[in-house]
N, C-alpha and C positions, 0 to 999 in steps of 0.2 A: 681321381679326385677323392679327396677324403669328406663326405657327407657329415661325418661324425655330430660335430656341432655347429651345423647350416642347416638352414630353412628354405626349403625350396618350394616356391608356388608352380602352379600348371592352369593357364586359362583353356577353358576350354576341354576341363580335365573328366569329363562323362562321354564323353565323344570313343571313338573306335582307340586313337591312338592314345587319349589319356585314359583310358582304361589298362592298356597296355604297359605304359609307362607307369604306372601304379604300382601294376605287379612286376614289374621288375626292377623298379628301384626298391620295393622291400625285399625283393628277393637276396637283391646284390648289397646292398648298404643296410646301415644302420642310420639314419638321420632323426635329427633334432623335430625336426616337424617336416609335413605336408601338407602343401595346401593343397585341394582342389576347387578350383573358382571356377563355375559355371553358371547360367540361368534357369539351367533346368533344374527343377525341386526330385520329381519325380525319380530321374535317372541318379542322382543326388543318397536319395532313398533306396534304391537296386544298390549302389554302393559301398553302401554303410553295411549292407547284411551280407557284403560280399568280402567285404574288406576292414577285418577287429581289429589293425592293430592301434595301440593308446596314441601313436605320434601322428595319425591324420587329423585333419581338421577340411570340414568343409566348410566352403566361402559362398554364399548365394547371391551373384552381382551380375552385369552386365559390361563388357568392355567398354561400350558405348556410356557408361555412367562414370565420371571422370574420378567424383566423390567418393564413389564405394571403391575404388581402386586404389584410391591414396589410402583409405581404409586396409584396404586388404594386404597390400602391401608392406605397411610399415613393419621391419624386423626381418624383412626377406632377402634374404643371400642371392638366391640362384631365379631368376622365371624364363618357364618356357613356356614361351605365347601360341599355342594351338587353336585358339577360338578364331571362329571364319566362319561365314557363309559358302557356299563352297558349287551349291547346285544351280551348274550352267543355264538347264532355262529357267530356272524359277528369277533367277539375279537378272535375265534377259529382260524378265518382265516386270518386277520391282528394283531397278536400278538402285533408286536413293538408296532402299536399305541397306544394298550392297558397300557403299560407297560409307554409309555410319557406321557399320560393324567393320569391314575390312581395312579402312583408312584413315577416318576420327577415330575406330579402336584401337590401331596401331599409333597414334598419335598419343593418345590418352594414355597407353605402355609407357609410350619413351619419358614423356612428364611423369609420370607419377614416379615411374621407376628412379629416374634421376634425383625428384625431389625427398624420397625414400633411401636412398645410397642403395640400392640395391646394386651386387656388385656386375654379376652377368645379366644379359636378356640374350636368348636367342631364342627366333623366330621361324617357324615353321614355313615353308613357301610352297611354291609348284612348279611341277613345269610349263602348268599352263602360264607361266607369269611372262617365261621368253616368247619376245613376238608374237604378244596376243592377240587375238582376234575375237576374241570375247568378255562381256563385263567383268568375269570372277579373274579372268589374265590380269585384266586390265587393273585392277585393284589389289590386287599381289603381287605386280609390279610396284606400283607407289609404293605399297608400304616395303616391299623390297627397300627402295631407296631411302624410304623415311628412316627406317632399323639401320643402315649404313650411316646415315647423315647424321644419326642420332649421337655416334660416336662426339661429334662436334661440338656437340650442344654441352656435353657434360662437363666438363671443365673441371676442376678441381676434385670434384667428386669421383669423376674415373669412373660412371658408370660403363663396363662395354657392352657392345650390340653387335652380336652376328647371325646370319641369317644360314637356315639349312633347306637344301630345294631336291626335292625328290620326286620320282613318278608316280601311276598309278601307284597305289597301298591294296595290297588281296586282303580281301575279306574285312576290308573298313565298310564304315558306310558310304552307301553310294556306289558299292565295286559291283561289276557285269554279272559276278560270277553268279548270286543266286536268282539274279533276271533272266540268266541261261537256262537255271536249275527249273525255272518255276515254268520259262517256254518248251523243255525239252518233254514235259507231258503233254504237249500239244503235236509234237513230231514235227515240229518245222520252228527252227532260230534265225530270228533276224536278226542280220548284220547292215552298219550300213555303209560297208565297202570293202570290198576284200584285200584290197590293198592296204589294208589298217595295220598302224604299227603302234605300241605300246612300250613304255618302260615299267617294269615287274619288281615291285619291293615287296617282303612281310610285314607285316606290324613290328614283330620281334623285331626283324633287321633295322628297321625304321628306329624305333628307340635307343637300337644298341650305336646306331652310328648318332645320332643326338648326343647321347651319352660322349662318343669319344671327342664328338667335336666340341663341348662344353670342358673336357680334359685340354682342347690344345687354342682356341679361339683366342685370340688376345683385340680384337675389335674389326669391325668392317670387312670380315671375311663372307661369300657366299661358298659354304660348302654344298658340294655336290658328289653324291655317292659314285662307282664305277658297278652299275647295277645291270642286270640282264634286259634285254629287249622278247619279246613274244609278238606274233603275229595273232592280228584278233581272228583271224578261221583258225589256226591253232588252238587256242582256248575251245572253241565252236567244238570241233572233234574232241578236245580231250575231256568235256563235260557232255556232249552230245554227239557220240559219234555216228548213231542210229538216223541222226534227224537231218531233213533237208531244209537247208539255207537259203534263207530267201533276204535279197539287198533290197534296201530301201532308201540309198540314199544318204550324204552325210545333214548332219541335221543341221541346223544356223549356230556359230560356235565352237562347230568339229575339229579338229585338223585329223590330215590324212596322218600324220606323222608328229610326235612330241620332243621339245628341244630341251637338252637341259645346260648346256654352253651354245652360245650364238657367238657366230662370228666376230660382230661386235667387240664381245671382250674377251676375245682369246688373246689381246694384246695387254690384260693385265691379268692371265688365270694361269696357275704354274699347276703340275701334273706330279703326283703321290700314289705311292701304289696303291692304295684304295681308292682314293677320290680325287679330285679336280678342286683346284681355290681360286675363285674368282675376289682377286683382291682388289679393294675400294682402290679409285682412282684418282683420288685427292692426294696427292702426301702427305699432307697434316696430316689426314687419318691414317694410314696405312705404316706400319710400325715392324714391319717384314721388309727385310735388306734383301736385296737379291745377291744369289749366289748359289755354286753348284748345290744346295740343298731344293733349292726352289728350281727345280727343272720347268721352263716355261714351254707351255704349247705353241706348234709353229704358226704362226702369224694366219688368220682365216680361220685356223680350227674351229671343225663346229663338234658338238657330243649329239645325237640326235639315233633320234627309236629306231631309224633306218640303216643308219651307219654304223651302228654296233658293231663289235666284235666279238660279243658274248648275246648268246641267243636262244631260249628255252624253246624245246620242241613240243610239238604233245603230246611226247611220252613223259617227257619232264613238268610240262605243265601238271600230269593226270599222276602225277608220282608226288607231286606237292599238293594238288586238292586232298589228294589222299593223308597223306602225314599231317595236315589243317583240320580233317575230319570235316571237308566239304564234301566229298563224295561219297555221299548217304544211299547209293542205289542198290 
């Protein structure tokens, strides 16, 4: 896509992955503007002395304020919504607010956006959204569907809405990795089951597949990376090999295993040599013909941390902390 003269916002844009996505859309493009729309002032300010050049602009709002959004938005081409709440048990234990940033924010996107012409929205998701079993699934899901259904709403305007759903992210916030780092001076890492399986993206990668699916989205797609799986005692040895493991247990929230196609809709998700499309199941929305380009998965497929077919070791895990410059020992 040619950035040249488009304006692209990023809620949520102080965070692990808008930070990320900062530096490499200036890396890669030339654009009109950027916006970074966050709440936080602070991180806001870490950004400014990190990042000169004349086309940013920072936006100080909240998604939850419907107002400042129509604000922020008017004159913007492209938004990628990355703002969430995200932390399983703190959301366990403040539900509402879970449910006013994750769901009235996603809602407040699709209007504002619409009422703005903005042309794209795509929406960051998780795996925890498939068959959740936790508040933060549970509200990544909705807004999962709201971003789909959004397509509907827009009518003449052509706003589109697609949604991107990826694994763990290393080294965002919130990742195991330096909770290892910080238990592995104690000589004993807790895990809480050895049987734990994981889906493993970068940051970098994360952005760069954002990027192509904002190049091919044309509405109501969930795209979904073909990413590596790790086992969590792999991680364990490749940041602590020295130290003994000790299980605790999966916590309220866990799963032993993460999904990122459910069987459910393998009967609307066709298969790409990079990624998986779980395409909206309405017809009005759905604007993709089938045919030998859209090779469809067979009927039950599921994509899942355990059933992978690509699978980092911990020598590969300890080969990528290393290249990240997490393995400061």
């Amino acid at each position: 896509m040619d950035y040249k003269n488009k304006t692209v916002l990023i809620t949520g844009g102080t965070g692990s992955f808008g930070r990320k996505f900062v530096e490499l859309m200036l890396k890669k493009y030339r654009l009109k503007k950027l916006i970074i729309f966050s709440r936080d002032e602070y991180k806001q300010f870490e950004m400014k002395k990190r990042f000169k050049d004349k086309n940013i602009r920072f936006f100080l709002g909240d998604v939850r304020d419907a107002e400042r959004l129509h604000r922020a938005l008017h004159g913007v081409d492209v938004v990628i919504h990355a703002a969430a709440l995200k932390q399983v048990p703190a959301l366990e234990y403040d539900p509402f607010e879970a449910v006013k940033t994750n769901v009235l924010g996603a809602e407040n996107i699709i209007n504002a956006a619409i009422d703005c012409k903005v042309k794209q929205v795509l929406a960051l998701s998780s795996d925890k959204a498939v068959n959740p079993i936790n508040l933060y699934g549970a509200t990544k899901l909705c807004a999962d569907k709201l971003f789909v259904a959004g397509n509907a709403y827009s009518g003449d305007v052509k706003t589109v809405f697609s949604v991107v759903r990826y694994g763990n992210v290393f080294n965002s916030r919130g990742s195991v990795v330096p909770f290892f780092k910080e238990q592995r001076k104690t000589g004993t890492v807790t895990i809480t089951d050895k049987r734990m399986t994981r889906f493993w993206i970068t940051l970098e990668q994360g952005v760069n597949f954002v990027l192509k699916c904002l190049d091919i989205m044309q509405g109501g797609e969930i795209f979904t990376p073909k990413i590596p799986s790790m086992k969590i005692t792999d991680l364990a040895e490749a940041i602590c090999p020295e130290c003994k493991i000790k299980v605790i247990g999966i916590r309220p929230g866990e799963k032993l295993h993460e999904m990122l196609v459910p069987a459910d809709e393998s009967h609307n998700t066709v298969e790409f040599e990079n990624m998986y499309i779980i395409l909206p199941a309405f017809d009005e929305i759905c604007v993709y013909k089938r045919g030998p380009r859209y090779k469809p998965v067979k009927n039950g497929f599921t994509y899942s941390s355990d059933n992978n077919t690509r699978w980092l070791t911990a020598r590969d895990l300890k080969a990528l902390l290393a290249k990240e410059g997490q393995d400061d020992r």
